[in-house]
Residue, then its C-alpha position, 0 to 999 in steps of 0.5 A: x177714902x184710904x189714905x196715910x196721913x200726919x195727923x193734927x189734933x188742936x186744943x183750943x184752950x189756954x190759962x189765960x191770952x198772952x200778949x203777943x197772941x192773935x190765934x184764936x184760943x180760949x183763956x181761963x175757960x172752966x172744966x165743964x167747957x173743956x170736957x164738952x170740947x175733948x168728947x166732940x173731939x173724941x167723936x170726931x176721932x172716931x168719925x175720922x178713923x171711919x173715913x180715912x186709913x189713920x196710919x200716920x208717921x206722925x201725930x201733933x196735939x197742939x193749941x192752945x195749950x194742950x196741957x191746960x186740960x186736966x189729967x182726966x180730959x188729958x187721959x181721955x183725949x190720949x185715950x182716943x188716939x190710941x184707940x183710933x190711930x195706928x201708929x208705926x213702930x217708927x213713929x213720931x208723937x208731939x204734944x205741945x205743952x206749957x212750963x205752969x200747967x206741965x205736971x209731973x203727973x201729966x208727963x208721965x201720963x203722957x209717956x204712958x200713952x206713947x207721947x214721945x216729944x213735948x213742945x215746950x212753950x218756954x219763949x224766954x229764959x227771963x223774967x221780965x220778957x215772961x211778964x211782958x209777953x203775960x206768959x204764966x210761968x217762970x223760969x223755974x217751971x221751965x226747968x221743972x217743966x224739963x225735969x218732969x218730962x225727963x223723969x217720965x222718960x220723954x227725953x224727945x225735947x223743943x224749947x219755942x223761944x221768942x226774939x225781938x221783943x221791945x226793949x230786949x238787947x241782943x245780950x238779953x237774947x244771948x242770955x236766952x240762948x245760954x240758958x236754953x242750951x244748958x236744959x239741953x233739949x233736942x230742938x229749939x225753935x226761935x220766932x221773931x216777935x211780930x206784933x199783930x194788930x188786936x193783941x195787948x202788945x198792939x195797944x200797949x204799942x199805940x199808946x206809947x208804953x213799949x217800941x217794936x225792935x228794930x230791924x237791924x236789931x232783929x237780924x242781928x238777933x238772927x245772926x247770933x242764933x244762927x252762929x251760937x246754936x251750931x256751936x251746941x249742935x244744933x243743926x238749923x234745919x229750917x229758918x226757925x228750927x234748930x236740932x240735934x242730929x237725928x231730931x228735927x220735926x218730922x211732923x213739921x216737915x211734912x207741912x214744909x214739904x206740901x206733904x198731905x196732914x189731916x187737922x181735927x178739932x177747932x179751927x183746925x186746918x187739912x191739906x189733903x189731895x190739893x185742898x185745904x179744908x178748914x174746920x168751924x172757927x165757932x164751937x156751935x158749928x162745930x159741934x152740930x155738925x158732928x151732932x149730925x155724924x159729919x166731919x165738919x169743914x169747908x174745902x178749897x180746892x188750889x189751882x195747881x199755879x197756887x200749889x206750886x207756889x205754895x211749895x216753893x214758899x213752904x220748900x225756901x224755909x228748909x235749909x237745904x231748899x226745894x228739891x228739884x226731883x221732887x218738884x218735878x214729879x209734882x208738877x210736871x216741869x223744873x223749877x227753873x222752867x216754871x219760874x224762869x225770872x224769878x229763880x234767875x233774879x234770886x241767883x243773881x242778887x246772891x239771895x239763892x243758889x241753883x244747883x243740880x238738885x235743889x235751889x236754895x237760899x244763901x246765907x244773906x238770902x236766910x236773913x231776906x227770905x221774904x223778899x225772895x219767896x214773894x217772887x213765887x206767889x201770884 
């Protein structure tokens, strides 16, 4: 099959398991294991570039923590990309990484092999939110983390920051954003905390140590991001994402826009042709099925209800909304054809805007998008 596509490349393996994360990633694993991992997925690859046309606009190595691998398992795995993708003059190149385990040495390994964007798994600007979320590094490895990569050249920055932790004040948030700011990165992402049941913040939860934040304080946390970062130029482009002009995640968007992605590695998921496809959650399925020369994975064809569906939900979460145009060429019909009660009821409760080219949230309608992109799932 050819076919263009965003690629996703994922590395399972991290120091160690923070205390909000339910993902499933490998702490403290040692060298062994992970260079056993990086020559399948280097096979895998390979195998890919057998069966599909690998000229994307865009290529994200995340995890996990990518940059946990050693400079040896790094190499190899940049090694392998470059060999097997084409990539356009135009391209797009993140790899996410963590402040503790982003050396110099690693930057400028990246830059070499045409890394040209770093996620940065920074999540607060204080210590005592670090520890609380059992992060393993400090502020000060955020901003040598910055430095490091500014010296190898890769100027293409995101900060991924976390809001709504327990006992966290909105001053404690600002102080966050303040300090973020002044690195001056192309990009910030802030995630409300959801705590999830099985993670050590879930116990430290049920027994009484730390209480969620509260609603009200979380949309006020919102709100402050969303009027102090456009005062920094940062542009929030998607309920989460803030950018500089000219340097939102195109890699993102694509997934956003219901664009096709292939995934590789572990756990790894594709959109492709109106399927997911799902790579093994466990390393000996993985593993034996690239034994066996194949590309391993279930596949689940959507029903086209679940797929426009789909695009509505991924499409709301774009500041500017769900284009009509494209809609239409999709699937045949108008949004406000296919979701006559649902785009009407949004509109009137003044959660959502109807125009001659998208329908889109309003500001109060950011702050309960939930409420609105579950009209639109059966």
């Amino acid at each position: 099959m050819k076919k263009k596509l965003g690629i996703y490349i994922h590395i399972p393996f991290c120091v160690r398991k923070c205390a909000y994360c339910d993902f499933l990633s490998f702490g403290g694993e040692d060298e062994a294991h992970q260079t056993r991992y990086i020559d399948y997925l280097c096979r895998e690859i390979a195998l890919a570039a057998q069966n599909y046309r690998l000229t994307p606009e865009t290529v994200y190595i995340g995890g996990g923590t990518p940059s946990v691998l050693s400079a040896e398992n790094l190499e190899k795995l940049l090694t392998a990309v470059r060999a097997n993708i084409s990539l356009p003059l135009d391209y797009e190149f993140t790899v996410e990484a963590n402040p503790e385990s982003l050396s110099a040495a690693k930057a400028a390994l990246c830059s070499d092999y045409g890394v040209n964007r770093i996620s940065l798994g920074a999540q607060s600007m204080d210590e005592k939110f670090l520890n609380l979320l059992g992060r393993a590094h400090s502020l000060a490895d955020i901003e040598q983390a910055v430095n490091n990569l500014r010296a190898a050249g890769i100027n293409n920055i995101n900060l991924d920051l976390m809001y709504a932790l327990p006992s966290q004040s909105l001053s404690d948030w600002q102080n966050t954003l303040e300090k973020a700011v002044s690195l001056t990165p192309t990009h910030l992402s802030a995630y409300q905390l959801v705590i999830e049941d099985g993670t050590y913040l879930a116990k430290l939860l049920r027994e009484g140590k730390i209480e969620a934040a509260e609603e009200d304080t979380a949309a006020d946390m919102l709100e402050l991001t969303r009027t102090f970062l456009p005062k920094y130029g940062y542009h929030g482009y998607e309920l989460s994402n803030h950018a500089k002009e000219g340097f939102h995640s195109r890699h993102n968007c694509a997934y956003w826009l219901q664009e096709d992605y292939l995934g590789l590695g572990l756990v790894a998921t594709s959109f492709i042709d109106g399927a997911f496809i799902t790579r093994p959650q466990k390393m000996g399925d993985y593993y034996r099925a690239l034994n066996e020369n194949k590309l391993p994975g279930v596949r689940e064809e959507l029903k086209k209800n679940d797929l426009m569906s789909q695009f509505v939900f991924m499409g709301l979460r774009l500041d500017e909304g769900v284009s009509r145009a494209r809609f239409q060429e999709r699937f045949g019909a108008d949004i406000a054809q296919i979701y006559p009660y649902a785009v009407a009821k949004a509109c009137e409760s003044g959660l959502a805007e109807l125009n001659e080219t998208h329908f889109s949230l309003t500001k109060q309608g950011k702050f309960l998008a939930n409420e609105v992109m579950l009209e639109f799932l059966d």
